[in-house]
SETI-761130 format. One record per residue (C-alpha): x negated, y, z. Coordinates in steps of 0.05 Angstrom, whole numbers, plus 5000, padded with zeros to 4 digits. Layout:
N
XYZ;...
This chain:
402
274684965065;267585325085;270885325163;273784625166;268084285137;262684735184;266184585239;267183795225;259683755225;258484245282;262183805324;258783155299;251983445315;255183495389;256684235401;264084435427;267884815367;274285265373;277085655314;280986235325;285886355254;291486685237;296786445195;296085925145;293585535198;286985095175;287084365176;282084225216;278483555240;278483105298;273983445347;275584105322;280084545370;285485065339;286985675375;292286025336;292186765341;298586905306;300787535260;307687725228;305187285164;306687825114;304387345067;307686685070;309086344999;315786245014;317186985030;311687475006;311288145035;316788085079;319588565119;320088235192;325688435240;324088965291;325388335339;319188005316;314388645328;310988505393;305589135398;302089675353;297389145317;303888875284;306189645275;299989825237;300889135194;307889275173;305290015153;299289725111;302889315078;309489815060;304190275037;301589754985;295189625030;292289005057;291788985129;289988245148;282388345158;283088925202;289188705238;286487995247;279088215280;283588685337;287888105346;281087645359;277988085393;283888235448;284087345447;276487345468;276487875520;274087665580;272687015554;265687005547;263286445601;266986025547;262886135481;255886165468;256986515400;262186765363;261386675285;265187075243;267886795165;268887435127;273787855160;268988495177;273788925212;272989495254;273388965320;268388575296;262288925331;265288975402;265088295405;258388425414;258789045478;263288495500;257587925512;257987555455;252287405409;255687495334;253287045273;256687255203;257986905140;258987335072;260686905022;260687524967;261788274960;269488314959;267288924911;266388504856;273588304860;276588984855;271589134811;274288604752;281388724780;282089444769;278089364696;283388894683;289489274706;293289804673;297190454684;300190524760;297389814768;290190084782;291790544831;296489944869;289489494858;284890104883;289690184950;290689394967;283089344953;282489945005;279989455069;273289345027;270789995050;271789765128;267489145108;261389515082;261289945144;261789395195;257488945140;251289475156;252989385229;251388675237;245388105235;244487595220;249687475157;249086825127;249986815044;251386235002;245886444951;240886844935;245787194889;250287414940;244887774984;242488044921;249488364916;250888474989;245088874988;246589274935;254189434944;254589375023;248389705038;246589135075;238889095095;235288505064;231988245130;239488125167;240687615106;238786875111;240686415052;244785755071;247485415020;254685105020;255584315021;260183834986;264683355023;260982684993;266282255034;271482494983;267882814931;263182174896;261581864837;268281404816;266380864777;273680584786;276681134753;276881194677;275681844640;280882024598;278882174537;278482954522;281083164587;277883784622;279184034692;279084694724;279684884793;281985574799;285486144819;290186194757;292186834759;286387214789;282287544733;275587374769;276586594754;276186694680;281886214669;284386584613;277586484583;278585804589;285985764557;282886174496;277385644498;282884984500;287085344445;280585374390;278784674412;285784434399;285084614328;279684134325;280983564370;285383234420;284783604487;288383664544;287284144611;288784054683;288684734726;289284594793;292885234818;299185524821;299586074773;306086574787;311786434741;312787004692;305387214712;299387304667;297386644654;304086254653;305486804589;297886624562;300185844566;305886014517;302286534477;297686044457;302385524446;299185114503;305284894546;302984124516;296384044530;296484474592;298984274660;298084624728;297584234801;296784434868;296184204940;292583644922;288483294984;281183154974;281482474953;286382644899;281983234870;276782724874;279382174833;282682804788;274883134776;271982384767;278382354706;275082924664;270482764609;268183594623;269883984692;270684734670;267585364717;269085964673;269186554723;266587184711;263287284789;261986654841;258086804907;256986084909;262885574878;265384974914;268684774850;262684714817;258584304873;265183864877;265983664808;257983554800;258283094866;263882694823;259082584766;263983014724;259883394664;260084114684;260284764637;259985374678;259186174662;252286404676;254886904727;254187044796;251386434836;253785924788;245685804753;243685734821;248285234847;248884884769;241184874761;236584964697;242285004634;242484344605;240383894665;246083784706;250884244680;251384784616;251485484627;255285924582;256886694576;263186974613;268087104577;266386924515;272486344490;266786184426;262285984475;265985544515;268585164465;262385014435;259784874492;264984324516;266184124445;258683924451;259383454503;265683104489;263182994415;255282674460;257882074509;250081954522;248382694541;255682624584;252682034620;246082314629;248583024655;253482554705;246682194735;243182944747;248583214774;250182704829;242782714841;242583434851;248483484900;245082984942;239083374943;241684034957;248984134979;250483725039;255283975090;250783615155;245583945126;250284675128;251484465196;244084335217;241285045183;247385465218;246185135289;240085355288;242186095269;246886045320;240285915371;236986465342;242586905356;243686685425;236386895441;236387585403;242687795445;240887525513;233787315519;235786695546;234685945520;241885665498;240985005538;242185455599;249885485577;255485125559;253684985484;260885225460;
């Protein structure tokens, strides 16, 4: 999402914008030029962890993938920066500045003995992750968790290597600091933006009455959906309530079982690939959109349901008071973690339609204040300028603005 809508509003500022990506491939814009830099796709939903035919291996890149992955590792931000790299060789008359979304492998730096002036974005410490991941696991899973979570390492080293790194929030750099080793002054704060063509108030659509939305990873113990489930099943007692998830959760997994365990499977249902404009009109159907995560280095979600005048309760965690505001305004901010809390917090606004309708007007007014993607666009341009003159003295109007 953070590259498409960049690059959408890279281009309509004028400048020239290729992405390089591995499989999934993005949807991308009109304007917006895909180069595909292809890998085995270990990871396709329709065949996880494959093992590809000895046909399909091309060179050691896809060697070493295979052998990450058989060895329960994940190799996809180290195999994907040698594969870039190797695309951009030679290539620098082309590109003005290369700007890298999160991968941080080894590669990544000789981009830069190769001529090209390097921009980064961290969105958050994938520490945190493994972190809440191994807490939550148990027996042999911790040390599968601790090896697949092994590439975080590589992304502290080459993390320290590099400036500038653009952050979502003044979280983040607080924590890229502190578990990349990161010094402070190669951090600049640029907020993420909101899609306002899709994501709006919806006066057309009617809120249905008790519903909640939650846009998630279901199964990923950061997102706090669990928390949320726990939350639904005390409120049921009390009320009428029902819960969209937008995710996918695994069948058999985690939170499918939780569903069922809480006697849920009515009032609970789970969607996914949803475009925009149906998220849209499903966050503007909520009487109360739902951020429960224990860790957010900034939260689309969030920004999205605010920007569809959708009451928001949120944990008070990571970025989330940032992007949410002062507790009460636009948006409630409760403890992570804590089902009690959550429920009292959403039971509070569906039981208050005049604090719902107020929280809707400040939190539309706050996305349009702060969390525009032209205004992304604008902020990273000009880091892109900045870099361009660190690395080569020379004014960027001298090249090809690509």
């Amino acid at each position: 999402m953070y590259v498409r809508h960049l690059s959408r509003e890279l281009a309509a500022l004028g400048h020239s914008v290729r992405v390089f990506s591995g499989q999934p491939y993005p949807d991308l814009d009109p304007g917006v030029a895909l180069e595909k830099v292809p890998s085995l796709d270990l990871y396709n939903d329709d065949d996880p962890f494959r093992t590809p035919p000895l046909r399909e291996w091309r060179d050691w890149i896809d060697a070493l993938e295979v052998g990450t992955m058989w060895t329960a590792g994940f190799p996809e931000p180290l195999t994907f920066s040698l594969r870039a790299a190797r695309a951009l060789r030679g290539r620098t008359a082309e590109f003005d500045v290369v700007h890298d979304n999160q991968t941080l492998g080894y590669a990544l730096p000789a981009l830069r003995s190769l001529g090209f002036p390097l921009v980064t974005t961290i969105h958050h410490p994938i520490t945190v992750d493994r972190r809440i991941e191994i807490a939550e696991a148990r027996g042999l899973q911790r040390l599968s968790k601790r090896r697949w979570y092994s590439f975080v390492r590589m992304q502290g080293r080459v993390a320290r290597r590099l400036s500038p790194i653009l952050v979502p929030s003044q979280s983040s750099a607080d924590d890229i600091v502190r578990e990349f080793g990161v010094r402070p002054r190669a951090i600049d704060v640029v907020p993420l933006g909101v899609d306002t063509r899709s994501f709006h108030p919806r006066p057309d659509v009617a809120r249905i009455p008790g519903h909640l939305v939650c846009v998630a990873s279901a199964d990923s113990p950061l997102k706090g959906v669990a928390t949320l489930l726990r939350a639904a099943a005390k409120l049921g007692t009390e009320r009428d309530v029902s819960v969209t998830i937008v995710s996918r959760p695994k069948p058999g997994g985690p939170t499918d079982l939780l569903v069922d365990e809480l006697s849920l499977r009515d009032r609970v249902r789970f969607v996914s690939g949803v475009a925009d404009t149906e998220l849209a009109r499903l966050l503007a159907s909520a009487e109360v959109a739902v951020v429960p995560s224990f860790y957010e280095g900034f939260s689309l979600p969030a920004v999205e349901a605010m920007a569809c005048a959708t009451p928001l309760v949120a944990s008070r965690a990571g970025a989330l008071p940032e992007v949410v505001g002062t507790d009460g305004a636009a948006g409630r901010l409760v403890r992570p973690g804590d089902p009690e809390d959550l429920a009292a917090a959403i039971g509070g606004l569906l039981d208050d339609p005049a604090e719902r309708a107020r929280m809707s007007e400040a939190a539309w007014r706050r996305v349009q204040q702060r969390f525009t993607w032209s205004a992304v666009a604008e902020t990273t341009a000009l880091r892109y300028t900045e870099a361009v003159i660190a690395a080569e003295g020379v004014h960027p109007t001298t090249r090809s603005h690509r």
